[in-house]
C-alpha positions as CSV (number, residue, x, y, z in Angstrom):
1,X,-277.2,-12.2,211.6
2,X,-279.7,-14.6,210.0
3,X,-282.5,-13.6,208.2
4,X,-285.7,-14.1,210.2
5,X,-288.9,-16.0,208.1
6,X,-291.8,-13.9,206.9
7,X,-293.8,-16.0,209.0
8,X,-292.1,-14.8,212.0
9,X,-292.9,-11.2,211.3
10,X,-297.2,-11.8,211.9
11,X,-298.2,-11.1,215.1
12,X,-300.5,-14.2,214.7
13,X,-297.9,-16.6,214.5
14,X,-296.9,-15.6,218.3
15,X,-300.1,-15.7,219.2
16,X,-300.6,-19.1,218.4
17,X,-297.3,-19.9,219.6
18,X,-299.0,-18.7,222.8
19,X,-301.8,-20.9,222.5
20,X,-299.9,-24.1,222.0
21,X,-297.9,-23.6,225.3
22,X,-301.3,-22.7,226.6
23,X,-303.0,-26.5,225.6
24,X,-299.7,-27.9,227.2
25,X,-300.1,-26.6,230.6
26,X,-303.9,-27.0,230.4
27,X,-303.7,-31.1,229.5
28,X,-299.9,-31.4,231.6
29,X,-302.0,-32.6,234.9
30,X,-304.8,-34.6,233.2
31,X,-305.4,-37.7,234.4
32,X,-303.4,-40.6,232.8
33,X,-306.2,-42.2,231.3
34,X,-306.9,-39.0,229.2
35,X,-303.6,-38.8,228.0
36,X,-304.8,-40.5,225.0
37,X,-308.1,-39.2,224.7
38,X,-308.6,-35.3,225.1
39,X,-305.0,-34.5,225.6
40,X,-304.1,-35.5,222.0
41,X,-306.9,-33.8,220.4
42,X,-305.9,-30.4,221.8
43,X,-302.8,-30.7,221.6
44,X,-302.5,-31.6,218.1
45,X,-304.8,-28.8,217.6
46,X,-302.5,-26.2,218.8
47,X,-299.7,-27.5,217.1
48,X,-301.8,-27.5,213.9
49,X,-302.8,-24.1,214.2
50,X,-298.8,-23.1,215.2
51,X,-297.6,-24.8,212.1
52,X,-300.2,-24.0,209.3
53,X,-299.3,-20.2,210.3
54,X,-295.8,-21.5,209.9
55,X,-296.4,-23.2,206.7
56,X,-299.3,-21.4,204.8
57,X,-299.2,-18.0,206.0
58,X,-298.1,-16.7,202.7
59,X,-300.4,-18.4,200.0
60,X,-300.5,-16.5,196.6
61,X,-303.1,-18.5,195.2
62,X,-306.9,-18.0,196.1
63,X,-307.6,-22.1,196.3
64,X,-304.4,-22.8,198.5
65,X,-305.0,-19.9,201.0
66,X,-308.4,-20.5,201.4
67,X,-307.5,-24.4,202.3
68,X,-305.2,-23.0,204.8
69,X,-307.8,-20.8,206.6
70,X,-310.3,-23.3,206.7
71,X,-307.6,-25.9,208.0
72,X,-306.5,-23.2,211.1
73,X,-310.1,-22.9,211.2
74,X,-311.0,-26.5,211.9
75,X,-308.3,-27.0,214.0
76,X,-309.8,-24.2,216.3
77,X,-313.0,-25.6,216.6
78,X,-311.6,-28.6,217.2
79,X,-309.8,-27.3,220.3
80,X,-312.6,-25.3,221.9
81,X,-315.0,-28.1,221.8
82,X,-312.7,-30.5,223.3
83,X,-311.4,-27.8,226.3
84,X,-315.4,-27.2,226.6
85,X,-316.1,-31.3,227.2
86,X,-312.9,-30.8,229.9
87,X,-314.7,-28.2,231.3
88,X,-318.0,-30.1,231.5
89,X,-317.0,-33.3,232.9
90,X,-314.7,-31.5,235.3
91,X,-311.6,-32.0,234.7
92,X,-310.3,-28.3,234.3
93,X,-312.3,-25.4,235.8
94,X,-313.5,-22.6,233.5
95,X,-311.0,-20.1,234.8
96,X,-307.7,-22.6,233.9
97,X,-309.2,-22.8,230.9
98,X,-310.1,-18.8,230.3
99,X,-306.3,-18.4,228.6
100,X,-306.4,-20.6,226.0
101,X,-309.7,-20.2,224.8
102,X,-309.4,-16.4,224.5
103,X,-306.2,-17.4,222.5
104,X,-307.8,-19.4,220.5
105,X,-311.0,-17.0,219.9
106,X,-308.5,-14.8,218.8
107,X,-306.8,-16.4,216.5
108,X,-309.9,-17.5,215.1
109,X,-311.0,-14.2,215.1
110,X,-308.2,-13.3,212.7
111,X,-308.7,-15.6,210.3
112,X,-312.2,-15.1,210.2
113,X,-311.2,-11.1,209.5
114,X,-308.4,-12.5,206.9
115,X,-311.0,-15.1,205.2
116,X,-313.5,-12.2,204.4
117,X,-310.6,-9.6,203.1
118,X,-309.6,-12.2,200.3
């Protein structure tokens, strides 16, 4: 049986796996013409968040690990503020969007904890 990855082990990393299924089904019925607006910014989001956890979650080095926290971080506040302009103009109702902003508060949440324990 192979060996599963470190990363695989934090409860975070399934978490934001969550999340980026979560900005998938929230942008999948969008209107065409924000298929290359909004869709792309939270999408890429998720998937940055996914993939730093992925890539960075194991950073010896005080400099490196604290880029990686503020990138997740970024990418975060990234996605909330475009899932809030959705919101606004009306193109998902709060409640369809209630899932993936609690994930994404809570992954932020976690690295907010992790950024002020190192």
């Amino acid at each position: 049986m192979p060996i599963q990855p470190a990363y695989k082990t934090l409860d975070v990393y399934y978490l934001s796996k969550r999340l980026v299924v979560a900005c998938y089904e929230l942008t999948h019925d969008l209107p065409p013409e924000e298929k290359t607006n909004l869709v792309q910014y939270i999408r890429n989001a998720g998937v940055t968040v996914h993939l730093n956890i992925a890539q960075g979650g194991f950073f010896k080095k005080k400099k490196k690990r604290k880029q990686f926290i503020k990138t997740v971080k970024n990418a975060l506040v990234v996605l909330d503020t475009a899932v809030q302009v959705l919101i606004e103009v009306k193109l998902v109702p709060t409640e369809k969007a209630s899932e993936l902003r609690e994930l994404a508060s809570a992954c932020y949440t976690f690295f907010d904890d992790l950024k002020k324990q190192k």
